[in-house]
Residue, then its C-alpha position, 0 to 999 in steps of 0.5 A: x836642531x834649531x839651535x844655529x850655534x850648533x856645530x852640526x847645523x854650521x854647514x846651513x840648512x837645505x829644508x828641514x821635513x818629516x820623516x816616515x817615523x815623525x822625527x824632524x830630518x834636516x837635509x845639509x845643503x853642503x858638504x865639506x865633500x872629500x879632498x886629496x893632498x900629495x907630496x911627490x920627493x925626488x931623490x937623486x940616486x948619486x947625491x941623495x938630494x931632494x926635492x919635494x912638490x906638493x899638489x891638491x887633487x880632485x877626488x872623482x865621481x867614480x870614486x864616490x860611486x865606489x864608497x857608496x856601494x861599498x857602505x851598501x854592503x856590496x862585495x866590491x874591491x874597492x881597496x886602492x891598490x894603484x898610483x898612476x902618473x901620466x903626461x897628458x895634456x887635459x884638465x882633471x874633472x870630477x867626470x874623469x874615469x882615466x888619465x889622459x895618457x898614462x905614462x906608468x903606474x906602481x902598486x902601492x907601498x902603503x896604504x893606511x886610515x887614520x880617522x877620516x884620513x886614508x894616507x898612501x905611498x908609491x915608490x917609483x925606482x930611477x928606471x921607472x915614469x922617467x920623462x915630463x910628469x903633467x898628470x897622477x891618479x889612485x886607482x882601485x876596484x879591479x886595478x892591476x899594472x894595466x894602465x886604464x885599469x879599475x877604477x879611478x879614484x882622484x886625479x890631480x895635474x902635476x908639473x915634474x919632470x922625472x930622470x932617471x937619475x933619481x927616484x920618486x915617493x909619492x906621498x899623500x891622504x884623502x879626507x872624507x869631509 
């Protein structure tokens, strides 16, 4: 399209070719990518008082890898079936395939898509992650109450700190662009 009013050419345009059967492509040159969003709620267990924190998060490449193979047709688990909160020390990166020290992870309550958002709860009960909170993490493919295990999904730095007074619900959702 050559049109720059175009919402699909907003993004802006890497090159613009021929392809195999003679139709003009045009290759985005960005993209708005995949984002993550979570909600942690602190409930004490003898007042019922709240607290609410919020944190963006960084999806990771392994993640991407696993949707790529799963749009491929690949018989991949690739359900995200794991939250995982950890109190290591180190700064997400898009390299990232584990937490840096997990400290404890749930199955997921809830797990749900809803156009390009998938939206997600864990619940933690008072005797659970108990301690200073510094890092979380969703995990799929393969994922089960080992830590480390299948295949991480988004990884985010977080500053909580968890008693055993009170409980903890993990809300968020991925957008896919």
């Amino acid at each position: 399209c050559d049109n720059n009013e175009c919402a699909s050419c907003e993004m802006g345009r890497a090159e613009v070719g021929t392809s195999d059967m003679g139709m003009n492509v045009q290759v985005q040159e960005t993209f708005p990518g995949i984002t993550g969003h979570i909600c942690f709620i602190f409930r004490n267990i003898d007042t019922g008082e709240e607290r609410v924190s919020e944190y963006d998060n960084l999806v990771v490449t392994v993640a991407k890898n696993m949707i790529a193979r799963r749009l491929a047709g690949e018989a991949n688990a690739c359900n995200i079936t794991y939250l995982a909160v950890g109190t290591g020390a180190g700064v997400p990166a898009i390299g990232d395939t584990t937490l840096s020290t997990e400290l404890d992870r749930n199955t997921l309550t809830s797990i749900s898509a809803s156009g390009v958002t998938v939206l997600f709860t864990a619940f933690f009960g008072a005797s659970e992650a108990n301690g200073t909170l510094t890092e979380m993490g969703l995990f799929g493919e393969g994922a089960s109450a080992t830590p480390g295990s299948g295949v991480m999904v988004n990884h985010a730095v977080i500053n909580e700190v968890k008693t055993s007074s009170e409980t903890m619900t993990v809300t968020g959702t991925i957008t896919i662009g």
